[in-house]
N, C-alpha and C positions, 0 to 999 in steps of 0.2 A: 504493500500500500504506500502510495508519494502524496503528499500533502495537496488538497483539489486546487485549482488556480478559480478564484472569484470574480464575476463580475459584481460588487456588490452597490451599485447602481440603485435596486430598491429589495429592501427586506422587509417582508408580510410577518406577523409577526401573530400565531393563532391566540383565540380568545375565547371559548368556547361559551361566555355568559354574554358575550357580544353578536354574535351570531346571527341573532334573529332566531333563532331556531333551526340554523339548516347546519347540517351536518360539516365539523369542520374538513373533510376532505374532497366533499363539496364544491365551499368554500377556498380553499386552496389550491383544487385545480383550475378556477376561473382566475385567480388570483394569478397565477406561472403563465396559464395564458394569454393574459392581459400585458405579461412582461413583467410579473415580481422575477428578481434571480436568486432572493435566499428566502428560504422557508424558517422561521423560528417558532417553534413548537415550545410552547409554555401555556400550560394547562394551572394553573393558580388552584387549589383542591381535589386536584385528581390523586387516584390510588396508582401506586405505582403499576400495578397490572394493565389499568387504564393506560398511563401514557406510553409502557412497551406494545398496547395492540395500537394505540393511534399511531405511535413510530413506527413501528415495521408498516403500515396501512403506509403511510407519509413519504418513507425510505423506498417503498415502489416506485411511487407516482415521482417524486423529486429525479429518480435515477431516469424514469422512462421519457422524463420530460426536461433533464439536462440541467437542474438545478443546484446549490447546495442546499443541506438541511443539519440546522444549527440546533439543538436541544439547548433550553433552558434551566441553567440551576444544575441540573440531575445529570450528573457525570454517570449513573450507573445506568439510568436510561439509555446516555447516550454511544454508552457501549455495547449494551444490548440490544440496540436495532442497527448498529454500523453507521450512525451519523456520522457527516460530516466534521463536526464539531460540536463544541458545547462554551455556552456565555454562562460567566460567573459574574455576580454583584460583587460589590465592597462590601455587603454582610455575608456572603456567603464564603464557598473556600477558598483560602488564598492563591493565588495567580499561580505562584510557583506549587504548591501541591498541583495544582490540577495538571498543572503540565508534565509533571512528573507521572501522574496517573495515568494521564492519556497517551501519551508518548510523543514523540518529535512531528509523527504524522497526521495527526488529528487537530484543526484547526480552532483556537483558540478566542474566546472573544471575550473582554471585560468590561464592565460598567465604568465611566469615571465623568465624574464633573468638575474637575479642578487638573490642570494642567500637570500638575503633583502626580494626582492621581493615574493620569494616564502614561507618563514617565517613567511610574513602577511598574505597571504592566507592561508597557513592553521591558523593559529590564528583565520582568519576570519571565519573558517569555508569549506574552498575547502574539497574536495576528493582526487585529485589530482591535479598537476602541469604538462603544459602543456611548455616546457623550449626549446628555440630557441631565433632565427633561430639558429642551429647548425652549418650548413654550410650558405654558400650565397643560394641563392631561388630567384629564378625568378616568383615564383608562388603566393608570398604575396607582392604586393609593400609596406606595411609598416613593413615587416619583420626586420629594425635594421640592423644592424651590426652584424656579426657573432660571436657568444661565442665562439666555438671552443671546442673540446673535454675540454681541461683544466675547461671551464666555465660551463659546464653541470654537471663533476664529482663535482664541488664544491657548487652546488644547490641540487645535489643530498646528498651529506654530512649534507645540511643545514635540509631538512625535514624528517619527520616520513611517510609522503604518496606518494602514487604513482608520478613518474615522468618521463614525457611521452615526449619523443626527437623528436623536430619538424625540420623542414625547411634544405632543400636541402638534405635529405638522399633517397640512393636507395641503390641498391647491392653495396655491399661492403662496404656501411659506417655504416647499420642499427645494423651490429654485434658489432664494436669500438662503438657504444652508447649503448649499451647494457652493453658490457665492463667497460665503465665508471660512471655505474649508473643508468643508465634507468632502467624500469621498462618495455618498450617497446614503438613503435616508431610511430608517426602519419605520412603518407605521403597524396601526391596529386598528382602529375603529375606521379611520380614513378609508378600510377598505374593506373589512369583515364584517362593518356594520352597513354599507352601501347594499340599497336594492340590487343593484348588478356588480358584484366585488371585479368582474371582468371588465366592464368599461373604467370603472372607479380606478384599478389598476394603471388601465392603459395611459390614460390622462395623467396619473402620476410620473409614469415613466416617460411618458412624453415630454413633461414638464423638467424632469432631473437632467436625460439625453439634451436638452436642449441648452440649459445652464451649462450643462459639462461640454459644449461645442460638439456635439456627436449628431 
């Protein structure tokens, strides 16, 4: 196994209480073909048996449709369905355990909202930086206090890897982080709570490819 090459442009990011009711793989495959390129599987109250059948279900569909697929939090989930990778907070395990866990080949990603923060990840060993909330969010309750563009372009200054703008962005704010550093945008509700999560998508990616000159 050699470590996947990302286009991470826009990451979906599952929400299974946002929904609407439709099924998150559903939901995720209108999402990949609308042009999400990373799937992030985080399930907030799920049992662990729960998120290894949503992962292996996920770990299909991502392979068969050319995506990465980033587990949330759950290092053991993300070993037992062969994800892509796995994102760790600043309350969760530290940067260098997990990388040690996972190995050299499994794609890393960590939470940071302070330039600090993002500097010891990669030190530690991340991929990438996953830097919010941007805006306010109603979609993470422990989302923080907002950085605000000013705080995202100065994490993005701080590292050499990807840095991926999280929390409260949908049209019209995914291009301003784009703008200021990102490397491209994860959302949730922007796109798992939209009547069509496949147009909702496309319009976001349309939106980032174009900030990015693509």
């Amino acid at each position: 196994m050699t470590k996947p090459a990302v286009d991470w442009a826009l990451t979906v990011v599952t929400d299974e209480r946002l929904s609407l009711g439709r099924p998150q793989l559903d939901v995720v495959r209108a999402a990949v073909a609308g042009g999400a390129t990373v799937v992030q599987l985080r399930q907030k109250g799920s049992t662990t048996r729960g998120m290894v059948e949503l992962g292996r279900a996920l770990r299909a569909l991502t392979r068969e449709m050319g995506v990465a697929l980033i587990v949330n939090d759950r290092l053991d989930v993300a070993l037992a369905v062969d994800a892509d990778g796995v994102h760790v907070g600043q309350e969760d395990m530290p940067a260098a355990a997990a990388r040690w866990l996972i190995g050299p080949d499994c794609l890393l990603g960590v939470s940071a909202a302070t330039p600090d923060e993002a500097r010891a990840a990669e030190s530690a060993g991340a991929d990438y930086v996953g830097v919010g909330s941007v805006y306010a969010t109603g979609s993470k309750a422990d989302a923080g206090a907002p950085i605000g563009l000013a705080g995202l372009a100065a994490v993005a200054e701080a590292v050499h890897i990807p840095v991926i703008a999280i929390g409260g962005i949908g049209l019209g704010r995914a291009a301003d982080c784009i703008r200021h550093g990102a490397d491209g945008v994860a959302v949730i509700s922007a796109i798992v709570s939209q009547p069509e999560p496949e147009i909702a998508a496309r319009a976001l990616r349309r939106e980032v490819d174009d900030a990015r000159g693509r």
